[in-house]
C-alpha positions in Angstrom: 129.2 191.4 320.2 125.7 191.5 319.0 124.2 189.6 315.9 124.0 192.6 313.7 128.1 193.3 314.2 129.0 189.4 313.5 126.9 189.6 310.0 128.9 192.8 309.2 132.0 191.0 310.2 130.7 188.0 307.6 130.2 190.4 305.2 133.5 192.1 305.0 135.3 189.0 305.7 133.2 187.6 302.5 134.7 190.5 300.6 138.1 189.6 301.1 136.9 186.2 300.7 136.5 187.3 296.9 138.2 184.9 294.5 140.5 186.2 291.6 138.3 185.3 288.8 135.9 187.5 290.3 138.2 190.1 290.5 139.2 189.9 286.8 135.4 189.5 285.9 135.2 192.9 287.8 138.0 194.7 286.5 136.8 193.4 282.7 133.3 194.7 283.5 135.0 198.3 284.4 136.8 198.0 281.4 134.0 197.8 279.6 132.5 200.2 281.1 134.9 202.6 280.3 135.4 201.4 276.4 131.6 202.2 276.3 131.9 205.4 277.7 134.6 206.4 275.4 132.6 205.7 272.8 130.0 207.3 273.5 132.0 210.1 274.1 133.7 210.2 270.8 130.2 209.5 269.2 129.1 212.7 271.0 131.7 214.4 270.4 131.8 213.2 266.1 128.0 214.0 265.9 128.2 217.7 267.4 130.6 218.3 265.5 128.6 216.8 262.7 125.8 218.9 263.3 128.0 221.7 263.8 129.1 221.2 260.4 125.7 220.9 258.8 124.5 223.8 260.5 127.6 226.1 259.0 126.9 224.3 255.8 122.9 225.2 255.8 123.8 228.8 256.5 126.5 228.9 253.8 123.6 227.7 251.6 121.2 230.0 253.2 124.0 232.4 252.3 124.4 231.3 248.2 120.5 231.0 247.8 120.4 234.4 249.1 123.1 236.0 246.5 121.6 234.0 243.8 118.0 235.5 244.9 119.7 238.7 244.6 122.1 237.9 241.4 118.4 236.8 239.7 116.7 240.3 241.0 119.7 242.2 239.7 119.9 240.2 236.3 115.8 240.3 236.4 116.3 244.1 236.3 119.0 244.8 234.1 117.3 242.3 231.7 114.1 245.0 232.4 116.0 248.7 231.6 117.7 246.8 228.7 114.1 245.4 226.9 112.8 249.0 228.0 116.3 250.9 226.6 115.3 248.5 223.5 111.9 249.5 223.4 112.4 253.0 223.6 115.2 253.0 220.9 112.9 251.3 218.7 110.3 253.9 219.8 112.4 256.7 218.6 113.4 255.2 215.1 109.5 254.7 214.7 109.4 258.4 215.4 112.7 259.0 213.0 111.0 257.3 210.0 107.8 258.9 210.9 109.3 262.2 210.7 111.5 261.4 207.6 108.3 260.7 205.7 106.5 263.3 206.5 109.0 265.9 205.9 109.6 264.1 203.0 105.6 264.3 201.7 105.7 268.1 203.2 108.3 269.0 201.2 107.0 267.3 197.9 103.6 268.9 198.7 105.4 272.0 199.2 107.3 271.8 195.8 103.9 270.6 193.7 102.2 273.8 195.4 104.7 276.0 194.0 105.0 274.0 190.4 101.2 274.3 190.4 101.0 278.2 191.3 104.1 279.1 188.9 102.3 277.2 185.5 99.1 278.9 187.0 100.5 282.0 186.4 102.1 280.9 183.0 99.1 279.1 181.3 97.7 283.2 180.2 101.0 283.8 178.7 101.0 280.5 176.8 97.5 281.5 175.7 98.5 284.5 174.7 101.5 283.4 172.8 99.5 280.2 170.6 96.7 282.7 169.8 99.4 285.2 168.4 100.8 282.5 166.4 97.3 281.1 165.7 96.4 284.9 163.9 100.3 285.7 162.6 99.5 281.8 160.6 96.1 283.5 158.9 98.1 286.4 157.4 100.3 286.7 154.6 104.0 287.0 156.1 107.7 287.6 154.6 110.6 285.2 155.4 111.4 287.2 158.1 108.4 287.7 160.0 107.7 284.0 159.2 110.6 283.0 160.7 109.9 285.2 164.0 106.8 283.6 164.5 108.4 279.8 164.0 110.7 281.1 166.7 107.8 281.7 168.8 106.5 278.5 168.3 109.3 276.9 169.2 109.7 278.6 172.6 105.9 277.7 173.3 107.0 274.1 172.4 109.7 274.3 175.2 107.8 275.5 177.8 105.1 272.8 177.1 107.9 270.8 177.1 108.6 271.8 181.0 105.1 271.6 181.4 105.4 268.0 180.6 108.3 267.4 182.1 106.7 268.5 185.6 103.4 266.5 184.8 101.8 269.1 183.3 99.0 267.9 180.4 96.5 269.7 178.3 93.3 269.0 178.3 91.7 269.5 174.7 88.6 267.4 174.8 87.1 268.0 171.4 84.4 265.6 170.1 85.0 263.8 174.1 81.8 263.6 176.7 81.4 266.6 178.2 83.3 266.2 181.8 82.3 268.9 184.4 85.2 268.0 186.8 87.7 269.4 184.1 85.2 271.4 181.5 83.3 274.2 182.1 80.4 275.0 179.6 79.9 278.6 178.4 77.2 277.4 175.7 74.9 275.1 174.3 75.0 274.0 170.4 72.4 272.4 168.7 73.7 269.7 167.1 71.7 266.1 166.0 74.3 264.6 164.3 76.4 264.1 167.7 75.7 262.7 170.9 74.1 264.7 173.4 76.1 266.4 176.0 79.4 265.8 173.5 81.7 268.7 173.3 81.6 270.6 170.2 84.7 273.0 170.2 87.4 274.2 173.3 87.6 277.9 173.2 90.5 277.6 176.0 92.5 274.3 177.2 92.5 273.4 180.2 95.3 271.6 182.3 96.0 269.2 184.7 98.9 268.4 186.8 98.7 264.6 188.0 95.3 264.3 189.1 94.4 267.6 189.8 93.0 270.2 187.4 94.5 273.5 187.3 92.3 275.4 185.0 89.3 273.7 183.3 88.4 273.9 180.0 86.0 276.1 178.3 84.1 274.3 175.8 80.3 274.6 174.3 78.4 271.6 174.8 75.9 269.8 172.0 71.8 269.2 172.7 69.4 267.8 170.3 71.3 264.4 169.7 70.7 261.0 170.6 71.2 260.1 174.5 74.6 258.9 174.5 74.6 254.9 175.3 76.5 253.2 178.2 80.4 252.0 177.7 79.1 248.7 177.6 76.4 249.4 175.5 79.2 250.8 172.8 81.6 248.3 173.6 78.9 245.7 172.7 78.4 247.5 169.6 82.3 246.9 168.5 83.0 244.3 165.8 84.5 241.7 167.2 88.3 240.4 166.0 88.2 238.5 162.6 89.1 234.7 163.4 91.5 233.1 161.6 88.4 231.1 159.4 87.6 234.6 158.1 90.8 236.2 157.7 91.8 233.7 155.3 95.1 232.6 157.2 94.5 228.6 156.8 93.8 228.7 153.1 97.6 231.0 153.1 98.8 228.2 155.2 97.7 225.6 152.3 98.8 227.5 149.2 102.4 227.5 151.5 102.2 224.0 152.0 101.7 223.1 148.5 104.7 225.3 147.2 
């Protein structure tokens, strides 16, 4: 037997040499070993399934955050057609009013067109009927014939009436300034005692209905007078209110006091 077979045969007979401490030491270590292992194991196993876990909870998120994303677009556009279905209702009850006033104003213009043609076409008649009256007044007349033209006076005093009623007004501007937006002058009259440019007699009334003039009047105008002043000049030229001094009323209020 050669050196390197007797150290061999040391060896294993060292092996079995092995005392039971040693044995238990070795059997603890594998132990050990294996508690590590297990645990290791389990911690493996506890942390995929961990991450398993988070990763079906991110996508469940992923999932929420998307159908709120989409809840928000859908609420973001409903929220949209209803300001716009708002917007456009309020659009068309603009328009409604709109359209209510000016049929409204066409319809009143309409009426005050046809008011204004139809006393138009009565103001000749009217004339006619106060210059009858005016003449029948100058003669010497029955009862009877007296009576007729009272009658007649009384339907001219109805239909001015109407007139009236509709906004209809005379205008009858004797001894006034001479207006040319509602007179028209078919002569001059020399006149000093009056203002110049001052109407001196209406040979046919004219009449307005609100502010607008239907017919003019025909009047003759006076020349020769003085320039006619400003309306502050004349209202300057008004006597001013008597006080109470010069009315007297504190020398009343003594002879009261001593009664």
């Amino acid at each position: 037997m050669d050196d390197t077979e007797q150290a061999e045969g040391a060896g294993v007979e060292a092996t079995h040499d092995d005392t039971p401490e040693q044995a238990q030491a070795e059997q603890a270590m594998s132990e050990e070993e294996m508690i590590e292992a297990a645990i290791r194991a389990g911690e493996e196993a506890a942390e995929n399934d961990f991450k398993l876990k988070y990763e079906q909870a991110q996508a469940e998120l992923a999932d929420v955050r998307r159908e709120l994303a989409e809840a928000k677009e859908a609420s973001d556009g409903a929220a949209a057609k209803v300001a716009e279905a708002n917007e456009r209702a309020q659009r068309l009850q603009a328009d409604w009013e709109n359209y209510r006033r000016r049929t409204a104003a066409e319809r009143l213009a309409e009426q005050t067109r046809a008011t204004e043609k139809l006393v138009t076409a009565l103001l000749p008649v009217l004339d006619d009927m106060e210059r009858a009256i005016a003449h029948a007044r100058q003669q010497q007349l029955d009862d009877a014939f007296a009576q007729f033209v009272d009658g007649v006076d009384a339907v001219r005093t109805k239909m001015l009436d109407v007139f009236a009623h509709e906004g209809v007004e005379a205008i009858d501007p004797k001894g006034e300034p001479f207006n040319p937006l509602e007179q028209q002058a078919v002569g001059r009259v020399e006149d000093p005692s009056q203002y110049d440019e001052t109407v001196n007699d209406v040979y046919q009334k004219g009449y307005r209905m609100a502010d607008r003039v239907l017919r003019s009047a025909m009047v003759t105008v006076t020349y020769g007078g003085e320039k006619r002043p400003a309306p502050e000049a004349e209202a300057a030229d008004e006597p001013a209110p008597a006080t109470e001094a010069e009315s007297g009323a504190p020398e009343a209020d003594a002879e009261s006091a001593s009664e």
